[in-house]
N, C-alpha and C positions, 0 to 999 in steps of 0.2 A: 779129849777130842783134839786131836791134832788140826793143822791147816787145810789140808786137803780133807779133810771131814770137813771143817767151818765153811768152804767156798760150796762144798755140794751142796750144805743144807741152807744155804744163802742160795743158792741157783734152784732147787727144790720150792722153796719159798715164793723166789722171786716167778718159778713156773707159773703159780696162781694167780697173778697181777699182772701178766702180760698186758691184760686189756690198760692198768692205768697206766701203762708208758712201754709201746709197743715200737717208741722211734730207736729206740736203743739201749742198753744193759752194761752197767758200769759196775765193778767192785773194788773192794779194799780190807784186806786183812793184813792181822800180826799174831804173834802166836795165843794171844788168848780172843780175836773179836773179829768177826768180817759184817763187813757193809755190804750191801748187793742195793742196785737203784735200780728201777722203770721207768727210763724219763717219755715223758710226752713232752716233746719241745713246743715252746711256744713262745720265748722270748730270750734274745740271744742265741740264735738257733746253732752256730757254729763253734760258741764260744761256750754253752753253758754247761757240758757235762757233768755229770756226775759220778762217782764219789767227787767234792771237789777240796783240795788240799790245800792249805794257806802259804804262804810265799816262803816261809819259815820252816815247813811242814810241820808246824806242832798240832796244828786243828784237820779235822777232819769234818766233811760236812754231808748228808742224805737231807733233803726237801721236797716236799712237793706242800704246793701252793703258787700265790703268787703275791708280792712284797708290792702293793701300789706308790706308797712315796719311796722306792727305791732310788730316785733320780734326787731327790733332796738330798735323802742320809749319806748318798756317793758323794757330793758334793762337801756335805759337809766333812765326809774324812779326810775329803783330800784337803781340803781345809786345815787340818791337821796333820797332815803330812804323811797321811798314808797314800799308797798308790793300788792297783788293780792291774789283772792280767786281762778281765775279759774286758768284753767291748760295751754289753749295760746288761749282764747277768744281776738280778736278784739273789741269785744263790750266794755269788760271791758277797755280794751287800748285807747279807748277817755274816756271815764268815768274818770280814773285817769288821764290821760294827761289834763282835764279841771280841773279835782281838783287842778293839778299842777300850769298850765299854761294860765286859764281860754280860751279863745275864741284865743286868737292864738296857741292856739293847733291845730287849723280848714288849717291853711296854713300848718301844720308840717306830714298832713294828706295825705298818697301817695295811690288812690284808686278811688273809689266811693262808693258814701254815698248820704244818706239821713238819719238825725235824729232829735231828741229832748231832748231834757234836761230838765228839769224842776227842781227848783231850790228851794226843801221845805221849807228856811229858810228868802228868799228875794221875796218867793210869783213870779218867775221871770220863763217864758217859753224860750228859744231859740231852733228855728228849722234851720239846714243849710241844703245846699247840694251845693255836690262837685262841683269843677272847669271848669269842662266841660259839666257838666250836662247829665252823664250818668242813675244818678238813681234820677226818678221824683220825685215831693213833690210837694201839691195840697194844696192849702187855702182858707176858705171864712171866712170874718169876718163883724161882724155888731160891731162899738164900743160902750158898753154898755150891749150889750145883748149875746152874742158867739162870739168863735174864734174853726176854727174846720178844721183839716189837716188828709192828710193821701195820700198816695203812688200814686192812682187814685180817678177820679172824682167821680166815680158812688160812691165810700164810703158816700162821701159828700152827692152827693144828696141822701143818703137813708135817709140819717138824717131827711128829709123833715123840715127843717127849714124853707125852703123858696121854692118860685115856681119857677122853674129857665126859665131866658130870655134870648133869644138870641142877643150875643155879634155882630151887624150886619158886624160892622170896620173889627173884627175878621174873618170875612166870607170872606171876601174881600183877606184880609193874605192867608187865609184857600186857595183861588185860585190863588193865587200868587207862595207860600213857599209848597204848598200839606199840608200846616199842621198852625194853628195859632203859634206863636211867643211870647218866655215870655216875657213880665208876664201874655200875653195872654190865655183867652182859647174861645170856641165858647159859653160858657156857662159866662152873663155876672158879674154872682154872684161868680165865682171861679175864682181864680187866680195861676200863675206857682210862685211858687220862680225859681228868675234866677240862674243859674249857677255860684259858687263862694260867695252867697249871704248869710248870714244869718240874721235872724231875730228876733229879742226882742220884746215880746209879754209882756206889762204888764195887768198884769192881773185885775186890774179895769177894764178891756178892753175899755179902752180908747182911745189908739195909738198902732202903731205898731211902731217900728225903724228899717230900713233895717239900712243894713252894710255889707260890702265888704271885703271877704278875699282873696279872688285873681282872679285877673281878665286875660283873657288872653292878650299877647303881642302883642304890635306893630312889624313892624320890626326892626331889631338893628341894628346898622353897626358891620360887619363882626367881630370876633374877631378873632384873627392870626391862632389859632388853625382850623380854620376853609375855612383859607384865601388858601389852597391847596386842589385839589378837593382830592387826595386820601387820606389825613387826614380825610377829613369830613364823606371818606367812610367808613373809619375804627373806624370812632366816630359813627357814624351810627349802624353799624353792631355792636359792644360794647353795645349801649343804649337798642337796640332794643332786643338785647338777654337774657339783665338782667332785662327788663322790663317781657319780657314772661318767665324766669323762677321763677321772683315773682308771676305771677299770676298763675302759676299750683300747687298752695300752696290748697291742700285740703286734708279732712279728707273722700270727697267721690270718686267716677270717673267723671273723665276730659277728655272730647272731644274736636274735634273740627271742626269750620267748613268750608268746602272746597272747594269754589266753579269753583276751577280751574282759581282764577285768580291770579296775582302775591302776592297780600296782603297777604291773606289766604293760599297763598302754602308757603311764607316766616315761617309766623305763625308755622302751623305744620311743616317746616324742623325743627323750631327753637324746638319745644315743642317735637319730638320726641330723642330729644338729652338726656333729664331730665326726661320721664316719659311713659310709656307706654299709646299710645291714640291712641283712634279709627277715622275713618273720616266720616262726615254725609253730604247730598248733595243733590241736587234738580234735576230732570229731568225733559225734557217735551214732549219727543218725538215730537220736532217740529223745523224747522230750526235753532232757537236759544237757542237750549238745547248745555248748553256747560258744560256737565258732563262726557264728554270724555279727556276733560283736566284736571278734578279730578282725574281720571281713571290714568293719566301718570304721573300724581302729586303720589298719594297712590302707585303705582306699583314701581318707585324710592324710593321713603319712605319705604315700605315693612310693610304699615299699613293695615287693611282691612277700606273698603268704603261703607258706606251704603248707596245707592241711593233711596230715592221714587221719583218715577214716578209719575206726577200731570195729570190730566183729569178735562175736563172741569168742568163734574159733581161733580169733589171734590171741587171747589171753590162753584160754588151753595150750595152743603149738608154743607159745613163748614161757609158761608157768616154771616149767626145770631150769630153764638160764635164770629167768629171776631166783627163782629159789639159791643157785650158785651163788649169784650177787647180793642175794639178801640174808647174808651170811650171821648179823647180828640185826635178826626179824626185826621189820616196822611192817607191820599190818595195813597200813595206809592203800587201799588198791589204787588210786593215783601214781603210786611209784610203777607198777609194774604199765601202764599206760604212757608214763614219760619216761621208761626205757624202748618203749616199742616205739615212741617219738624218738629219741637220741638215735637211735636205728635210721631213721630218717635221716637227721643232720648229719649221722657222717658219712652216708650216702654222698650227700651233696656238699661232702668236701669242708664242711664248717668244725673247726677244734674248740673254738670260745664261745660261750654263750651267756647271756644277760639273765637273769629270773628274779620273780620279785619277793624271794622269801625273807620273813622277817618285819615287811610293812606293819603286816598284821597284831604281832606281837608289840610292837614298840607303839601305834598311833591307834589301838583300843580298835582292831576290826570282824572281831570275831561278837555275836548275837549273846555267847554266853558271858560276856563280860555284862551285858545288860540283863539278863537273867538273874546273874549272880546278885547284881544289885535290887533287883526286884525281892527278889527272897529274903534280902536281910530285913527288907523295908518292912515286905507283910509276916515276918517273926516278929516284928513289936505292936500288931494291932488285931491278929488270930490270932486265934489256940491253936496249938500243935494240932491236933486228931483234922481239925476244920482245911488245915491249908496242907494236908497231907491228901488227904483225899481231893480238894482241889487241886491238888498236882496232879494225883493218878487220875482224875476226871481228865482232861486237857494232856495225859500222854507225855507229860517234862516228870519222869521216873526219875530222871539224874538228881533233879533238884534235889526228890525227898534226903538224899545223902547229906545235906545241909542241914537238916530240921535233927533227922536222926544221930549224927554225930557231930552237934554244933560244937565242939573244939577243933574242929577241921577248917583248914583254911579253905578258899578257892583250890578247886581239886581239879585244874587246867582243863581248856576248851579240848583236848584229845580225852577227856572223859567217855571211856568207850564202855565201861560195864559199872550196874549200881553195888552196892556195898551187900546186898540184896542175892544180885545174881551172882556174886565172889561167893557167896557163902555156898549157893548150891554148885557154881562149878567146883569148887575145891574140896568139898565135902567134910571129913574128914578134919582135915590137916586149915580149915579153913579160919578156924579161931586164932590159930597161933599165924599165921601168915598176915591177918587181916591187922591186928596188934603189931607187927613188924612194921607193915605197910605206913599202918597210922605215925608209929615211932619216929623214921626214919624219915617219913615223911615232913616232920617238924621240924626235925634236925636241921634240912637244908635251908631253912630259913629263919628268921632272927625273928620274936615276937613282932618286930615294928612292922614289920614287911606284910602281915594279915591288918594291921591296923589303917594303912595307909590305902589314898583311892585308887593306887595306881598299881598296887600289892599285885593284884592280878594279872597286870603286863609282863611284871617281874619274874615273879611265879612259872609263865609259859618261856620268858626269854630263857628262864635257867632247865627247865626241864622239857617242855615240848621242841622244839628249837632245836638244839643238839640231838634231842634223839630220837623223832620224829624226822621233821620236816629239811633237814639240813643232811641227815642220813639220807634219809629216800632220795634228795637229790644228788648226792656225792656218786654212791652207789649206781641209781638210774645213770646216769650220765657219763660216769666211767667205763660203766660196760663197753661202753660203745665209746671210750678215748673221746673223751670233749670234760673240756672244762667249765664247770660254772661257775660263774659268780654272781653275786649276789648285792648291789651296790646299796642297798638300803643297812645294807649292816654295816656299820663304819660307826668310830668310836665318836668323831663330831656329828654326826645325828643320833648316835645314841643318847649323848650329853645334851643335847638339846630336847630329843622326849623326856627325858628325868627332869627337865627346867619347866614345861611346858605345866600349867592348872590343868587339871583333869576335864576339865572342863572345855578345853579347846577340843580333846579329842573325843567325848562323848555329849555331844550338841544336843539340841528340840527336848529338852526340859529329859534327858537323860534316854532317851528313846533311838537316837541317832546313832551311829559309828563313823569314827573315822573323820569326824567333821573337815578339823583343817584341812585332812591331805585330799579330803575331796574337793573342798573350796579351793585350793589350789590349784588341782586338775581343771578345775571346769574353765580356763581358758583356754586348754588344750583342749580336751577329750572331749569326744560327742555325749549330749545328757544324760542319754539313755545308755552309756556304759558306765556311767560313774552313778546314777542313783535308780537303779535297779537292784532286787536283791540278793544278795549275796549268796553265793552255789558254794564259794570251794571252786576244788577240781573236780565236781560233781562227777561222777559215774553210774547207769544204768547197774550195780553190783549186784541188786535182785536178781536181776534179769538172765545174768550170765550165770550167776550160779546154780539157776533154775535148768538151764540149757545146757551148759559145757563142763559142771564138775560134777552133776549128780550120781553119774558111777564111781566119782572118787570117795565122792561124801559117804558113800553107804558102804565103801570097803575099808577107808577111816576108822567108821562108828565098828564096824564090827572086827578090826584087828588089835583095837584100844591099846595104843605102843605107850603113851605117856602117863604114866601109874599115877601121878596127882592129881591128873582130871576125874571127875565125873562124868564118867560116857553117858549117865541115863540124861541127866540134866542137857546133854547137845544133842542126843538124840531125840527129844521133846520139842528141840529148836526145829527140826527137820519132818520130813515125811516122805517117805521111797526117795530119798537123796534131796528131796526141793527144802530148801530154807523156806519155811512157812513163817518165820519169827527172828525179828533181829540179823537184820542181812552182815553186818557189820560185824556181829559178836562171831556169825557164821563162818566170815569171810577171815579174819583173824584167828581162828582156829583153825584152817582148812591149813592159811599158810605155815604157823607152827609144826601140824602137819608132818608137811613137807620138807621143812628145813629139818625135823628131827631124825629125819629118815637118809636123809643128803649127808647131815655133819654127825650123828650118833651112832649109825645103824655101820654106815661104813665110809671112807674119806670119798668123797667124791673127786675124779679127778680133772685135771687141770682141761679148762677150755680150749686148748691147742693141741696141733700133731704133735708128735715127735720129731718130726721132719725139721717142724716151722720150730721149736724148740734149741734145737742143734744149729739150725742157723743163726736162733735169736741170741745165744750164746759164744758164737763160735769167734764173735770179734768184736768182745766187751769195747766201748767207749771210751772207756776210764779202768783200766786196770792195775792195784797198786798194789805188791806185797814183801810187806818191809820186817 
């Protein structure tokens, strides 16, 4: 493949991602590599282009993220005597921080990221991404013949390098977690870089080298600062505030978003201290629209609140674009509601936005962390047969997967289907999958990690996290060109939940959630939005699928595209198209679906004219070929 092959399958590529960086289109090749960028500017608007090249040219740099102590790490190189051409780009701030300090620059990094390096002079690729795995990074490699990355999958497969097959194991995850698990995807020729990971590509394309820059923590034993509960609150409330006003660091407007539960109203008290911001918000006019606790959230604050209102018919009209964007499936129907929200925000002219994911994972606020614990307790005072049927009495089916296969650890609060219903969806092939499942599932964690009280925080921040909830929002929100961030994820509060007794975070003789961060809040946030019970991003999902997908559902069930399901077993879930059972297991197959028919059946193509295409390319940013 020569140059001008490399530049069109990089513009090919980059056709697919218009939405995450539609201000401008940068590239950079040489005869065996080309880079193509999407930038969405948002900091250093004039100076930060991309590809961006180092003073020396030996580095090359592709980013998207955003570096919060980047105003430190500047400082401190020039400290050392290096200099800068931009005026306070991030991009350029790992660029010299690896010229400095090569690849541990990647831990000294406080943010999310995804990037690449390419190393003119050692012929040497490195792609990382950050610690928590906020912002994705997709790879497929043949050794020998390509190595080809990029933010989402669908870029990949435009490439048509290869025919992509389905990951079946992955399927399996897919009904377990709502979403596959890295290094997973449903697609078996792609792969995720994990979170914390980066990777040395040499370029014979012979190998890859992974390698680790930080991984998250076990639990620690207390350390003293932390050993008093109202120290830990006021280390708390310190971390958490210098965490969100690095993050409303921008050159555009900063929102954020509000769903009236305690995370997101901590969020914007904390964010309207330092910056003028607006509030964005979901309704559903239906039992569990809880935008009236936005409402008293914004009214105390004295911000304005933008509500849309969701109708059945708006998840129908929008279902094909999410299905584009939900390129490596999360089943989560919330995501496809907070892209129909980001629709809204960038209406109204807002690129940055605040959200609160991650609280939940790291300060114990999910019901099945208290579940989980209940079940061990009543395993040492019933008999199996007795607290099994008192599960299925009381409808916690999940649980019995604890009793039945007690070598299993906590099997994370995105627990969407029993070990039960894997056997009948998958039929078949369902023994050797379920045995994978278990396997692999060990693997990712070290015996101590089920041993410990806090195992199960863990447990989610390494696998729900990145491939759930951090996905759906990357994705949501790109569609529509806006950034999120996420300030509760930050490496000094993370350090501080691993220091924290278990105990601060699961209060009232173990029955509680979330204690500290709710005691905290309560000088801010009104009562009744910090101790009310907990929804999620609750959605009416019965209800819609009852009303706006039942002619899908019944041409689904009877066209049966995906050979490892069991059609009888979903169509048992259904009745003339209405989900009569498990809306959720429903709703998670419907999007499978869709996605297999979008990315298997035939490439879908790119969300833009051709028009807007040839302009979007026609006077790259940054064009370098050497």
């Amino acid at each position: 493949m020569d140059r001008h092959d490399l530049i069109a399958l990089v513009r090919r590529m980059g056709s697919y991602q218009v939405h995450r960086g539609p201000d401008s289109w940068g590239e950079f090749s040489d005869s065996t590599l080309a880079f193509g960028h999407n930038r969405l500017s948002i900091v250093d608007l004039e100076y930060g282009h991309q590809p961006m090249l180092s003073h020396d040219g030996r580095f090359v740099i592709i980013y998207n993220g955003e570096v919060y102590n980047s105003p430190a790490l500047r400082n401190e190189l020039i400290g050392l005597g290096f200099s800068f051409k931009t005026d306070h780009s991030d991009t350029e701030t790992i660029l010299v921080g690896y010229q400095c300090w090569g690849s541990d620059v990647f831990e000294k990094l406080e943010g999310m990221f995804a990037f690449a390096i390419w190393d003119t002079l050692e012929r040497k690729l490195i792609i990382a991404r950050d610690r928590f795995g906020i912002k994705p990074l997709y790879f497929s490699f043949v050794p020998g013949e390509y190595f080809v990355f990029s933010s989402e999958p669908k870029a990949i497969l435009s490439t048509q390098l290869f025919k992509p097959s389905l990951n079946t194991a992955a399927v399996l995850e897919y009904f377990h977690f709502r979403s596959p698990v890295h290094p997973n995807t449903l697609i078996e020729q792609i792969r995720k870089v994990s979170p914390g990971k980066w990777l040395t590509v040499d370029m014979s394309l012979q190998k890859i080298t992974v390698n680790e820059f930080a991984a998250l923590e076990n639990a620690k034993s207390e350390p003293e600062a932390a050993s008093l509960k109202t120290s830990a609150m006021n280390e708390f409330d310190r971390l958490l505030e210098a965490s969100v006003r690095e993050q409303l660091i921008a050159d555009v407007p900063v929102g954020v978003f509000l769903s009236g539960g305690v995370d997101s109203s901590l969020i914007a008290t904390l964010a309207t201290r330092y910056r003028n911001v607006e509030a964005h918000n979901i309704g559903t006019n239906s039992p569990l629209d809880e935008s009236e606790f936005a409402k008293k959230v914004s009214d105390q604050l004295k911000i304005k609140l933008h509500t849309r209102y969701l109708k059945d018919d708006d998840f129908l009209s929008k279902i094909q674009d999410w299905v584009y964007h939900n390129d490596d499936p999360v089943s989560d129907p919330s995501a496809l509601a907070l892209m129909l929200l980001s629709e809204q925000v960038n209406q109204n002219g807002v690129k940055v936005m605040l959200s609160g994911e991650g609280s939940d994972e790291m300060f114990a606020g999910y019901y099945s962390y208290l579940k989980y614990r209940l079940v061990k307790r009543m395993k040492k005072f019933l008999p199996w047969s007795m607290l099994k049927s008192l599960l299925r009495f009381i409808g916690e089916r999940k649980l019995i997967d604890y009793i039945e296969y007690p070598g299993l650890p906590f099997l994370g609060t995105s627990h969407l289907t029993t070990f039960e219903q894997k056997k009948s969806l998958f039929g078949e092939a369902s023994e050797t999958l379920i045995r994978q499942f278990r396997e692999s599932y060990k693997q990712r964690f070290d015996e101590q990690v089920f041993k410990t009280g806090k195992g199960p925080l863990l447990i989610d921040q390494i696998t729900r996290l990145p491939a759930d909830l951090l996905a759906r929002t990357d994705r949501a929100t790109m569609a529509f060109s806006i950034e999120a961030r996420v300030p509760f994820l930050n490496s000094r509060l993370h350090a501080f939940s691993a220091s924290c007794p278990n105990s601060f975070f699961i209060g009232a003789f173990g029955l509680k959630c979330k204690a500290l961060l709710k005691e905290v809040a309560a000088s801010w946030v009104p009562s009744e939005v910090i101790y009310r019970r907990k929804r999620g991003f609750d959605l009416p999902v019965h209800q819609w699928l009852n009303h706006a997908f039942a002619d899908t559902i019944n041409k689904f069930l009877s066209e049966k595209k995906i050979s490892v399901l069991n059609y009888q077993m979903l169509n048992n879930l259904t009745r003339n198209g209405v989900a009569v059972k498990d809306s959720a297991l429903v709703w998670a197959w419907l999007i499978l679906e869709y996605w297999y028919r979008a990315w298997f059946e035939h490439l879908s193509a790119p969300k833009i004219s051709e028009q807007s295409l040839k302009e979007y390319f026609s006077k790259p940013s940054v064009s370098v070929h050497v």
